[in-house]
N, C-alpha and C positions, 0 to 999 in steps of 0.2 A: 703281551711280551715286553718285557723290560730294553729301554732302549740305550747303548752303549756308542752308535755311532755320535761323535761330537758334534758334525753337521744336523742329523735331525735332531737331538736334545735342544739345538738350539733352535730350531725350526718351530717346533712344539712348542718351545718357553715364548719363543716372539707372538707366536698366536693366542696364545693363553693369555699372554701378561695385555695385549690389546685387547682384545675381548674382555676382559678383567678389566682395563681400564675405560674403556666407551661405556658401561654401566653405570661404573662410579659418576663417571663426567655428567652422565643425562641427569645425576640426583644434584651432582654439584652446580649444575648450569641454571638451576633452580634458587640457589643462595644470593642474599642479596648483598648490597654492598659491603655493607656493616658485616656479613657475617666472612664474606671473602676476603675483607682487609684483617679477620683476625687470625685467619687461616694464615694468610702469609705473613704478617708477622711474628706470629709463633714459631714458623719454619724459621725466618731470620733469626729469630732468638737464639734456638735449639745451632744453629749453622753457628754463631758468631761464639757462642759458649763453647763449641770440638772447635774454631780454626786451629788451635796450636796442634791439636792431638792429630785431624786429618791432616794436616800439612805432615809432618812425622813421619803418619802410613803412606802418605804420597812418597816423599823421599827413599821410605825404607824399600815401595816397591817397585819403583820406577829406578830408583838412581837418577833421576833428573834437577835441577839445581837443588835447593837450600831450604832449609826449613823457615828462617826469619824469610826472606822472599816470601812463601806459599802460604805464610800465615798470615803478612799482607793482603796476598791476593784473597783467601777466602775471607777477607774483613772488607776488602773493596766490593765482593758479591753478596756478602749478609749483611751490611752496615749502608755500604753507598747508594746500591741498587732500590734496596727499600726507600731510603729517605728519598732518590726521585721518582719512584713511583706511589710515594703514599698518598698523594692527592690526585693522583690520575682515576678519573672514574673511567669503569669497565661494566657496569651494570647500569639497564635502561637507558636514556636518556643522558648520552655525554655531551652533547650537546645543540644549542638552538640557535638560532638564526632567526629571532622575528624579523626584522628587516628583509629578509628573503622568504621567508615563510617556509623552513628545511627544519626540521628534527631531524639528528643523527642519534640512533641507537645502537650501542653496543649488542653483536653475537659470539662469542663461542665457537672457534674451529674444532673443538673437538678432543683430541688425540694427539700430543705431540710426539712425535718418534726425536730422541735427541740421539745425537750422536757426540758421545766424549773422548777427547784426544786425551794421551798419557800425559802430554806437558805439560798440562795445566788440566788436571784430574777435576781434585774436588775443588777449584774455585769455580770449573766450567759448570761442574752437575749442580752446585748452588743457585749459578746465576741463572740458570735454563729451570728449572724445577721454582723460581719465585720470579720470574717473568711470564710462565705458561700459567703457574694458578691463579696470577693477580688477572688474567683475560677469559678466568674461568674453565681452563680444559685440564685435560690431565695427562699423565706426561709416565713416556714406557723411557728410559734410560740403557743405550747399547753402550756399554764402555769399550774401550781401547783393550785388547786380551791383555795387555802389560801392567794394565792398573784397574781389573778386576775390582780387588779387593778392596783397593780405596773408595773409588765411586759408588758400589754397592756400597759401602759404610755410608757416605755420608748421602746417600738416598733414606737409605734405614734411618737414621737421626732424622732427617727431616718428616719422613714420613711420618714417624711416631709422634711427633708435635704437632702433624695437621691431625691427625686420627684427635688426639687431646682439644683441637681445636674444634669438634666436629665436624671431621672431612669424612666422607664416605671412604670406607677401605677400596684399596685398586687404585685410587688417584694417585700415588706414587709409586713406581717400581724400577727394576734394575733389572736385564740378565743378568745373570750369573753365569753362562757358557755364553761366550759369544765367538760366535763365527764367520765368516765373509757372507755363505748361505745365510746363517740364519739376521745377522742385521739386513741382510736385501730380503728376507722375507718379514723382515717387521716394518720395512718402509715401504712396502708393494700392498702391506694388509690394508686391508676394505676400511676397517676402523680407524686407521690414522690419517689423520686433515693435514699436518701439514709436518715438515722434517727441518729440525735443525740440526746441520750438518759440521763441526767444525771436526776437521781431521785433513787430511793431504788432499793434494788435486783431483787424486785416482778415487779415495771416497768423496768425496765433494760432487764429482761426474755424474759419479754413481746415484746417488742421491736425484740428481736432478734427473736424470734415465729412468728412475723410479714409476715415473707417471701422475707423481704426487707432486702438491703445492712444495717446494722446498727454497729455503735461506742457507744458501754456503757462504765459504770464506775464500780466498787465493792467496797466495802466498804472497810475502811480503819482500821487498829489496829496500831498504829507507835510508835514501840520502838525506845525511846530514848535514845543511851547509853553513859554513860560517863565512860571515859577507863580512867586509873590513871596517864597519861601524861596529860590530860585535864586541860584546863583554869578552876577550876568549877567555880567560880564567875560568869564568861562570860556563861558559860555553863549554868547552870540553869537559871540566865536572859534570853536569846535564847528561853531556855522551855520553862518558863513561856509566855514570848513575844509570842509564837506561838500559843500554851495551851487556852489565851487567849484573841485573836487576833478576831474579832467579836465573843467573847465569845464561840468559840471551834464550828463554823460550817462546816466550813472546813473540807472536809473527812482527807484530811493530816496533820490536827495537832496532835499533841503528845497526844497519849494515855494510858503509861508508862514510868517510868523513869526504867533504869537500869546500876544499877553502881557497878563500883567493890569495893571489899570493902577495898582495900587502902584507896580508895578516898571518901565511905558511908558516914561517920561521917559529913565530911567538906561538902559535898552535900546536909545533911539533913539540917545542920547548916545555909548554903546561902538559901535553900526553907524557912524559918523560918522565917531570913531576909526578904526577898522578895513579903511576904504576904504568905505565904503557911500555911494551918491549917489542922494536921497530924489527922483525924478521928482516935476513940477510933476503942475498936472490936464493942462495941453495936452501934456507931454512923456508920460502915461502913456499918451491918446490914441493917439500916433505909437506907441509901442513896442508899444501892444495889436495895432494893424493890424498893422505888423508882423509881430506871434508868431502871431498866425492872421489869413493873407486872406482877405479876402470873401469866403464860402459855404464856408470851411473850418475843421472845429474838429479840423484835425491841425496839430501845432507845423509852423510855416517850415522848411524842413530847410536856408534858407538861417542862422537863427541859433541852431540847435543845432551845440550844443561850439564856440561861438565866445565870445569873450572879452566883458566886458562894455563896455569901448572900443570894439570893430569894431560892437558891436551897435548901438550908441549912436549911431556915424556911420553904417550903415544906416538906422537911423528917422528920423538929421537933427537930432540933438541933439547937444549939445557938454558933456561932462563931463569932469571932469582927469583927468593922465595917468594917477595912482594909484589908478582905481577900480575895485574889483575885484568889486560885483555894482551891481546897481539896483534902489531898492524904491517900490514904488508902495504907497501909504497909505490901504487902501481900509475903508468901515465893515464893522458885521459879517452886514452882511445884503447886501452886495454878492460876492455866491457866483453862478454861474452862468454860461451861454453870454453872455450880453448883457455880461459881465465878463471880457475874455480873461486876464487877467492874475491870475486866482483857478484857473486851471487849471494840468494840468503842461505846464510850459514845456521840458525839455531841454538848459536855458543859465542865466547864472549873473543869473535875474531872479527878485526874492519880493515877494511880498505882503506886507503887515504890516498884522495885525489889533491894535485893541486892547480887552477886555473887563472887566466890573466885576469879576468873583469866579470861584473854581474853578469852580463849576458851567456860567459862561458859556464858560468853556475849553474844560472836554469840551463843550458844544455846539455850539464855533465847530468845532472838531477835528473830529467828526462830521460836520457838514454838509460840509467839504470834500473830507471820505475819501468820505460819501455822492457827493458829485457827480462830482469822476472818479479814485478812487482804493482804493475797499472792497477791503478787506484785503490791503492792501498793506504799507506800514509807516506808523508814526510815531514823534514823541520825544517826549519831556519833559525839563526841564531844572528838580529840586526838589531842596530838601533833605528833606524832610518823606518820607520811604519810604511812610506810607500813602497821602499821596497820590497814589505815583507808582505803587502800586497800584493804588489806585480810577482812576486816568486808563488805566494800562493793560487793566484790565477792563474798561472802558467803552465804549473808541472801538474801531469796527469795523476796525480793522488787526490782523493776522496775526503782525508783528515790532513791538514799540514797545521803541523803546531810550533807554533814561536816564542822563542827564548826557553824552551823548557824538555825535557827529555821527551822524547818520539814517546814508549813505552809510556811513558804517565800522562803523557797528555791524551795519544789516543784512548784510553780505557775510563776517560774521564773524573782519575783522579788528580792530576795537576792543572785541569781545564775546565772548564765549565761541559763537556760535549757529555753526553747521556753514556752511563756509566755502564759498560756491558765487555764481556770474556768473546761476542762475537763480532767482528767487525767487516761489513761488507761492503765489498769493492765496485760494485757498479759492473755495469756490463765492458769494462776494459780487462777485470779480472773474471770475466764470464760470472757475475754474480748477480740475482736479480734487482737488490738494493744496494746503496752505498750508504746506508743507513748505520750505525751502532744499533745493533737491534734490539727492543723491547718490547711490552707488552700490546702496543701500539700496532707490530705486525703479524702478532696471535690472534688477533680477533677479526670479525669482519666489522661494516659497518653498513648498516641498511637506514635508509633516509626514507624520510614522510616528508611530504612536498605536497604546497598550495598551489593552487593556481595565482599566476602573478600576471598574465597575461589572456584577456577571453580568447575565449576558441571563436571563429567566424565559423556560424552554423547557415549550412546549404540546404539545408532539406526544407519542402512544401510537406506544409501540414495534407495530414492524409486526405480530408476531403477534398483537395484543391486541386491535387496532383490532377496531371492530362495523361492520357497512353504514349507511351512511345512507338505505339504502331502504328497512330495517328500522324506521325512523321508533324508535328506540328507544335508552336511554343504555348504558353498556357496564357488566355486571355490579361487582360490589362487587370484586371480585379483579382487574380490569382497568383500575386507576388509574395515571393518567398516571407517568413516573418524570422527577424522583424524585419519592420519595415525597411531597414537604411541598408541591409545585405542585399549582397549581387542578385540575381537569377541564379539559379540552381544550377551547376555546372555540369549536372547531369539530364540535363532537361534534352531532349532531340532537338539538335541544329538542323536546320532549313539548308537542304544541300542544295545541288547543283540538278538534282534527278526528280527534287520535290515539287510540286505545283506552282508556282510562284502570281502574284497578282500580276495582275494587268495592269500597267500606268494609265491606259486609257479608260479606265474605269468609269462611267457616268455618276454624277456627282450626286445624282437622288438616288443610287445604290444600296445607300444606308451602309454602307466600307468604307471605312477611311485607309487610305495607302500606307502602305510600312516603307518609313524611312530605314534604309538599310543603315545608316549612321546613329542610327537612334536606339536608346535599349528599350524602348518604350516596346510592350505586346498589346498584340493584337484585339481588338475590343469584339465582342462576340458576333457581332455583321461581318466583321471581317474571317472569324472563324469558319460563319459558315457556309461564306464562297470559297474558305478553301476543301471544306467537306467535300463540296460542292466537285470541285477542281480533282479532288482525290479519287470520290466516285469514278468520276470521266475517266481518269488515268487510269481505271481498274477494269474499265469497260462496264460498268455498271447505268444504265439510262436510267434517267428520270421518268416515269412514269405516274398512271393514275394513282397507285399505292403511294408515292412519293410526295410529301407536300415543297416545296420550295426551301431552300437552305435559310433565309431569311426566319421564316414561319418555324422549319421542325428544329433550327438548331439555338438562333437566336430570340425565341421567345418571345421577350418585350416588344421586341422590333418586329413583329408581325402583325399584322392589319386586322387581328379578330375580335373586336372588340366584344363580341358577347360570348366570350369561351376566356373560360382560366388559362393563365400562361404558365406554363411546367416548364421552360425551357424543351428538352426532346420529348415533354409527356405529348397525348394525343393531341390535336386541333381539333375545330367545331366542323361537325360536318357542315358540307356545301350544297347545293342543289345538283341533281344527278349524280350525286359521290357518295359512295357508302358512307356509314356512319359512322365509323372511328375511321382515323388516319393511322398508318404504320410510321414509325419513327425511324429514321435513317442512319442517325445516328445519335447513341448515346452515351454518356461520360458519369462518371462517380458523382458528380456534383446533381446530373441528373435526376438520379437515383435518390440522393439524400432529396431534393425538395420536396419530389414526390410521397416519399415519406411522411414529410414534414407537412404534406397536405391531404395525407389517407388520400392517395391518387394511384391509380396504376399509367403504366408504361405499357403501349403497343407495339408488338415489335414480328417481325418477318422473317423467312428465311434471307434476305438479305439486309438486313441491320445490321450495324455495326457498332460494337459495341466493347468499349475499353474491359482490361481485365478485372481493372477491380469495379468495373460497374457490374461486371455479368456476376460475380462472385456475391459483391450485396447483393443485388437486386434479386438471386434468386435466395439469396439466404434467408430476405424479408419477403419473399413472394409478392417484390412488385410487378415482376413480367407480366405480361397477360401476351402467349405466341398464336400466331394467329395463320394461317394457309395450308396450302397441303402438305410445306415441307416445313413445321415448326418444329421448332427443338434440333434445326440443323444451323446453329448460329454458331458466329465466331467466338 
């Protein structure tokens, strides 16, 4: 069934066109450097060859500033953008750290979902379309429903010069119906990594509700101040030049002027000059309605990127032909909703503050970034370098640019700052980054890492370890390796419930006493009084089966001189004593010597015996069980 509803057309095209693009990406994320840097210069190429024609189709179908502006702007996104990211590696290996012993590798997020505003159409889908290929992903494009037509264009151009450059088809695409449903279902879809969101607060929100990785923007308010060391000639040209610069689309152009009032007069004087026309009180009236109607504090989108003439005959005012912004003259405590014209406007209107001293500067600057613009941008216009310090440190923007128009300096063409159509504000303007965003935040980065410090290893080699059901620490000869590491921090402490020696001990015991200050262990005499001691606490008696702890557990230290010493293996029979001895208790290291001497081990139903001894030992059939009740051992 053929589908006519606009919401699912576009439903359907957002899932297609991701799907379509996660294939392409897997073939492309394959390509190596050399072949990705030709892919996107090609796109640049094919972009800087149409800027004049898509700026044109921008104008013609938005109605929003100028065509010289937008042909600018798409030569800042095809020309600027490339030249700094031509030496940024994005494939394998970007880079090393011998001195720390870190490779960082470039990955691939994937899928970029872009979101394009009408005010800057195709210079945004340019810059977002050769910032997502150069990181390797591919890129589904939702335009603004007002400029359709543009952005689809200039995806198509670009597209058709990565296909020529060897791009897998699907890496670039456009809807073509776009709708609220269907762009939140292409930023909700499984295949897309991450969203670049530039459009108003409401989609920006949106975006990050998504559930997906996403880069917004916030709206801008950009005080512009001129401190009384300033150029102002230079200075207000700058404004204006920014003010307007595609007729005030730019979230970063100047919103206010604020100047000290040494230097008011001569600043009103060069606006005057330069086309400026100071609105009465009843003419700012008209323009405030205007720029926001009743119950709305979103700009008119009837006089954004419109000239300040059209605007003027909209609100019903009459200003000459040559005027090329309008300022309304408001105090400095006139900030806020109840003041439309102290906010961002979108069009070539400012405010003009005037204050006593630097310090009222940065405060007027502040309040206005406070109110609708935190960390976003602003200017200053000094000669005094500290001060343009201390103004930059101070007010809560992100970019603050000196001596030169807000608009050219943020987008890093009158600046050195990284040349990009999105600019994010920091978590003051609810934004994840305060970055100018680039290729830089497309991709992930996953690191290889040396060891720069050893690890301190606790563990007793297998044959050494003691039971922990022996409630006892492991002989003097059985320390951890190597040698210069602690005792095993999992070894069983000697509690308060445990057997503990006798200090009155007899000195030909063959036990030496455990200094409780000491880390020194116990040497095998000493072991096996506390077998001995264990036995006792269990109710277990020494008997005929039993030979002495000395004898069954310390071996060497027993008095038989013409009987092999096994440590727990048998003793030499005695006169009146049967022939084997039962072993009382035995340990893993037991087990190994016995081995190590084709010996068996005797043993009882009351032997005692660690787990991994009973495990070897019968593994190798060194037991030998012996009474009525053998094979009922622990």
């Amino acid at each position: 069934m053929e589908l006519r509803d606009r919401d699912l057309i576009s439903i359907q095209q957002a899932r297609e066109l991701a799907v379509r693009a996660a294939a392409a990406q897997k073939r492309f994320s394959t390509f190596s450097q050399q072949q990705v840097d030709a892919v996107v210069e090609a796109c640049a190429a094919a972009a800087t060859e149409a800027a004049e024609s898509l700026a044109r189709v921008a104008v013609e179908e938005t109605g929003y500033g100028n065509v010289p502006d937008k042909i600018l702007k798409n030569r800042v996104a095809s020309v600027e953008v490339p030249r700094a990211i031509r030496e940024m590696r994005t494939v394998g290996v970007v880079r090393e750290d011998a001195k720390a012993g870190v490779l960082e590798v470039a990955s691939p997020i994937g899928v970029v979902a872009a979101i394009i505003p009408s005010t800057n159409p195709t210079s945004t889908a340019i810059y977002k379309i050769l910032i997502a290929l150069k990181a390797r992903n591919a890129i589904v494009l939702s335009p603004h429903p007002a400029a359709i037509r543009c952005i689809c264009q200039a995806a198509a151009i670009l597209e058709r010069a990565a296909l020529t450059a060897g791009a897998p088809e699907g890496l670039i695409s456009c809807m073509s119906m776009t709708t609220l449903p269907g762009t939140q279902e292409l930023m909700r879809h499984r295949d897309v990594g991450v969203i670049l969101a530039t459009g108003g607060t409401g989609l920006v929100r949106a975006a990050y509700s998504s559930g997906k990785p996403a880069y917004g923007v916030g709206p801008g308010n950009v005080p512009a101040a001129i401190e009384r060391t300033a150029n102002v000639r230079k200075a207000v040209a700058d404004i204006i030049a920014g003010k307007t610069f595609d007729y005030g689309t730019i979230c970063s152009s100047e919103q206010a002027i604020v100047a000290e009032e040494a230097v008011r007069d001569q600043a009103l004087e060069e606006l005057r000059q330069q086309g400026a026309h100071f609105l009465s009180h009843d003419e700012a009236e008209k323009v405030g309605r205007l720029v926001f109607q009743p119950g709305s504090h979103v700009a008119n989108s009837k006089i954004v990127g419109r000239p300040a003439g059209m605007i003027a005959e909209m609100a019903g005012i009459s200003v000459p032909g040559a005027t090329r912004v309008l300022i309304a003259r408001l105090e400095p405590q006139q900030v806020g909703r109840e003041f439309p014209l102290s906010a961002e406007k979108l069009s070539p209107i400012l405010a003009f503050y005037s204050v006593a001293d630097f310090a009222s500067l940065v405060e007027q600057a502040t309040r206005l970034l406070l109110f609708g613009g935190a960390g976003h941008t602003a200017s200053i216009h000094t000669s005094d370098a500290e001060k343009a310090r201390r103004y930059g440190q101070a007010v809560p923007a992100f970019r603050v640019c000196v001596n030169t128009s807000s608009v050219h300096g943020s987008i890093g063409y009158s600046t050195n700052l990284f040349p990009a159509m999105t600019l994010g504000c920091g978590a003051p303007g609810g934004n994840i980054t305060s970055d100018n965003i680039g290729p830089q935040h497309l991709m992930n980065i996953k690191r290889i890492a040396w060891e720069s410090r050893p690890v301190e290893h606790r563990t007793v080699a297998a044959d050494r370890r003691m039971s922990a059901d022996a409630g006892v620490a492991a002989p003097a000869g059985d320390r951890a390796e190597p040698a210069q590491m602690k005792p095993s921090s999992t070894a069983p402490p000697l509690t308060s419930s445990s057997p503990s020696l006798s200090p009155s001990a007899p000195a030909n015991s063959g036990a030496s006493k455990l200094d409780s200050s000491s880390t020194a262990l116990p040497d095998r005499a000493v072991l096996a009084r506390l077998v001995e001691q264990v036995l006792s606490a269990h109710g277990i008696a020494r008997g005929s089966g039993f030979p002495s702890g000395a004898a069954a557990v310390a071996g060497e230290h027993a008095e038989a001189p013409t009987a092999p010493k096994i440590g727990a293996a048998a003793l030499p029979p005695k006169p009146g004593k049967r022939s084997v001895e039962i072993s009382a208790f035995v340990s893993e290291n037991d087990v190994r010597q016995a081995m190590t001497r084709s010996q068996k081990i005797f043993i009882g139903p009351k032997t005692i015996l660690t787990p991994s001894a009973r495990d070897l030992g019968r593994e190798h059939e060194v037991f030998v069980e012996t009474g009525a009740e053998a094979g009922a051992i622990s």
